[in-house]
N, C-alpha and C positions, 0 to 999 in steps of 0.2 A: 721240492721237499723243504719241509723249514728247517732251518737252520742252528732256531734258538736255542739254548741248555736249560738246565734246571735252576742254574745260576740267575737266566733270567727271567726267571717267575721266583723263586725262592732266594731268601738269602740263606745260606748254606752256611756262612763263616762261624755261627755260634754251634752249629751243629757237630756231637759228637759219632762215628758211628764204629762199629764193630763188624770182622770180617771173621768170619766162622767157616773155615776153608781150610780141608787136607791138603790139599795141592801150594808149596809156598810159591810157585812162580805166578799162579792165575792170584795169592793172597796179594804179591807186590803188584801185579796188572792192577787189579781194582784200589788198591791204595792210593798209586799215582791217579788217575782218574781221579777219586773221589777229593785228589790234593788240587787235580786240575779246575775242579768244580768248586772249589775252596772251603773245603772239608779238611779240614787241617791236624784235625785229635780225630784218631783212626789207633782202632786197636785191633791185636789179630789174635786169632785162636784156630790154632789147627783142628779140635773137634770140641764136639757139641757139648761137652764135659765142661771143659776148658771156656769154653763160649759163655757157659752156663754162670760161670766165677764170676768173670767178667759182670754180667749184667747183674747179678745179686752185689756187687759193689756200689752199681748206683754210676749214672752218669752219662748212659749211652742213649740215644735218641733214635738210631737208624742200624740196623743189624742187618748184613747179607748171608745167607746162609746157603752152602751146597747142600744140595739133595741128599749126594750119595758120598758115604763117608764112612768110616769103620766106626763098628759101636751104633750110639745112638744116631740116627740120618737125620737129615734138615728138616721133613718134615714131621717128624719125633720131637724133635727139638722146638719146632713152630708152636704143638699142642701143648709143650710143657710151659711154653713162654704165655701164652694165653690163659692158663690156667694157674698162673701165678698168681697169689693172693695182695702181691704189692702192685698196684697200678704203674707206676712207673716202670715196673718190667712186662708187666702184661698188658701195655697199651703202644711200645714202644712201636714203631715203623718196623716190617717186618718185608727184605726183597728175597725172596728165594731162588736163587739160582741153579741150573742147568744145564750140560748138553747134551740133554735127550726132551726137547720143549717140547712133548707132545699135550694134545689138546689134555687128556687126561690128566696129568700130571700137573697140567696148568689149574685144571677143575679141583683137584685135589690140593693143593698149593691154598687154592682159594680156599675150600672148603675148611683146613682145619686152621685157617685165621691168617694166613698170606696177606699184604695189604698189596703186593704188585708179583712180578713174576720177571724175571730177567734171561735168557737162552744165550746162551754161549755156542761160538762168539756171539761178541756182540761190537756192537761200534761204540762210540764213546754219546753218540745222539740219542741212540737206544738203550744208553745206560742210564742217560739223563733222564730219558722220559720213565723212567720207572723209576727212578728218586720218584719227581715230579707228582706220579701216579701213586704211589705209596704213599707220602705228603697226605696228598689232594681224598684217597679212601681213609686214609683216618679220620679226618673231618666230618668226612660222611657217614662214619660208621657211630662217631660220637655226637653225630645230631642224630642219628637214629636212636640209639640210647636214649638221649635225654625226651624224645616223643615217646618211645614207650616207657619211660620212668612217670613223664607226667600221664600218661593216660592209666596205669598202675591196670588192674585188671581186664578193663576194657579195652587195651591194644585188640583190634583184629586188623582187617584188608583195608577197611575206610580211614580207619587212623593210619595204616602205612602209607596208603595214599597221601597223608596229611604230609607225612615227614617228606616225599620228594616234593611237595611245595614249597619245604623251608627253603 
């Protein structure tokens, strides 16, 4: 099994993230982790409301988010985030977390703009690598953009194919 963290593919230390989590014991679990991986500005919000303040202030880079939560749930909260009109909330790193990691859920996670998926428990390796993962699909997902920006009407399946060449 490798060993590595996200630490070491990523520098972490400028990175701000936000915990959007009803449960305060699993918000301090992931805090410490994300302070282990040296993620050091860590804000917490018990629900998606609250979550929501937070990132319309501006500053946050990486947001975890439970599922299931009173009021608006995580992945309510993921749609609103994507469909933000300011780029900096609607582009932010998105890990949605759960302990019910079924494949659907995961499908769903993805589908309304999830950039990784995290299942509780989890280890501290398997935390990393869905930083990592989240990271690494945003990148992807904003050279996909910018290929179908420049192809502008004529994106189809030959120009998708284009973009996994980048």
């Amino acid at each position: 099994m490798n060993s590595q963290s996200a630490g070491d593919y990523l520098d972490l230390t400028a990175v701000s993230a936000l915990l959007v989590e009803d449960n305060a014991n699993t918000r301090i679990l992931i805090s410490e982790v994300l302070r282990g991986l040296g993620i050091t500005k860590v804000f917490k919000a018990d629900s998606a409301a609250a979550g929501w303040m937070v990132l319309q202030a501006g500053g946050v880079d990486l947001v975890f988010v439970d599922i299931e939560m009173a009021g608006e749930n995580g992945l309510e909260f993921v749609s609103r985030v994507r469909a933000a009109r300011d780029p900096a909330v609607a582009e932010v790193v998105i890990v949605v977390v759960s302990a019910h990691a079924t494949e659907a859920r995961v499908i769903k996670a993805g589908a309304v703009g999830a950039n990784s998926f995290l299942g509780k428990p989890f280890s501290v390796a398997r935390f990393a690598r869905a930083v990592t993962e989240g990271f690494a699909n945003r990148r992807m997902l904003a050279k996909a953009a910018a290929v179908r920006a420049e192809a502008g009407p004529a994106f189809d399946a030959v120009t998708a194919d284009r973009a996994v060449e980048l």
